[in-house]
Structure formats: C-alpha cells, structure tokens
N, C-alpha and C positions, 0 to 999 in steps of 0.2 A: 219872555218879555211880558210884561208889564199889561195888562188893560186898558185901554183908554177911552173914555167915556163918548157919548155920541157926539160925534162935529167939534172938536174943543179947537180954539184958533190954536195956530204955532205959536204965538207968543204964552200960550197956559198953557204949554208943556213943558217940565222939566227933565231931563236927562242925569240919569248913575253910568256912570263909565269909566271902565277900567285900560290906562292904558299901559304899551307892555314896552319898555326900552329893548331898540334892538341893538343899543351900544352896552349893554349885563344884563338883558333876560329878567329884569325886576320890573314888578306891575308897580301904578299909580292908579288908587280912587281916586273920584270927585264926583263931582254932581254940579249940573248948570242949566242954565236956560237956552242957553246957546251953545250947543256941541261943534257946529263948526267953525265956531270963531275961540273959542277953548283951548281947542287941540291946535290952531295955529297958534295961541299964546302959549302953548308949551313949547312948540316947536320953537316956535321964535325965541325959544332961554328969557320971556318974560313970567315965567314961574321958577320962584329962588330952590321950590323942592323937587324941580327936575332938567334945572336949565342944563346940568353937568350930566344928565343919563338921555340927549339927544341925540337920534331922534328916535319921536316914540309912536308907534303907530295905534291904529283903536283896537282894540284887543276883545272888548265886550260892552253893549249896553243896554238899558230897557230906557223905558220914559212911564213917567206917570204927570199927573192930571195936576199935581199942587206943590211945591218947595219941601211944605212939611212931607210929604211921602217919598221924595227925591231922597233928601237931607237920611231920613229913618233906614232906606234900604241900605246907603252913603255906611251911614255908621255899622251897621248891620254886618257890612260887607271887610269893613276894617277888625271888627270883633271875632276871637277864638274862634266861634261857632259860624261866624260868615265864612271863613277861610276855609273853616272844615267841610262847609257848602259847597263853598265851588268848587273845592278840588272833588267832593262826591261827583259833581255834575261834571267834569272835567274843563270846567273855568277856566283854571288856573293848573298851574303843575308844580311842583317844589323842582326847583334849580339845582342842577348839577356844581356841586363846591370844589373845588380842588380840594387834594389832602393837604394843600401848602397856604390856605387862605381861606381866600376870594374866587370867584368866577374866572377871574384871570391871573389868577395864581400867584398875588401877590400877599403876602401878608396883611392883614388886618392888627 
C-alpha cells in the first residue's frame, strides 16, 4: 500500500482499485476519490464496463495523497508490465479458459 503523507483529510485521498467479478473471475481497474460510493456504482450496473460482470467485490487497493499519483499507479496497472506485477506479487492470477471458449464454456 501506498504511503500517505502526515494527517491528509479523507477528501485528499485518492484510491487505485482493482475489482474482481465473482459472475467470470475478470478484474476491473480504476481509480477514485470515493471507494465506497464506487464500488456501489458498479454494483449498482451504473458503470456501462461492468454493469454485465455483477457483482464485483474489492479485490485490491492502495490510496495515495493526489489524482495525478491515483490516475499514474491506474495506468500503470492496466499496462504489460503492471499485469506482470501483480501477478509477480500474486495480485491477480490468469483465469482458468475452457478448451471450448470462455470461462463458461461458451464460445467467443
């Protein structure tokens, strides 16, 4: 986790969090100021990039002190070398495929 500077209010924290659909086992980044009103708009299917993989529970996060260090970890985390981080760390884990697809064995 992430450092946080001395006494910073809640509202100058931002949040990177990864969460993990327990309807196919696929993660979502983001990044916010507000992690627990977030993860209820995902639940709630008011986010169009996971309203169909609910529901998702928090799966990992840190907080840092500013948007722009949120946002940078954010990207970081979506890139080759972020993936290949977490799964070092054991973050994340690559998903079991069917030989017939998809997770649930549907064709793609």
């Amino acid at each position: 986790m992430a450092s946080v500077g001395s006494n910073p209010t809640p509202s100058a924290m931002y949040s990177v969090y990864i969460l993990k659909s327990k309807k196919d086992g696929r993660y979502y980044y983001g990044s916010t100021s507000d992690l627990d009103k977030r993860i209820k708009e995902h639940n709630a299917g008011k986010v169009r990039s996971t309203k169909n993989r609910r529901p998702l529970i928090l799966h990992y996060s840190e907080i840092y002190e500013t948007k722009t260090e949120a946002i940078r970890r954010e990207r970081f985390f979506k890139s080759v070398d972020g993936y290949i981080w977490l799964k070092s760390k054991g973050i994340v884990v690559e998903r079991a495929v069917s030989p017939h697809g998809g997770p649930d064995g549907k064709n793609r």
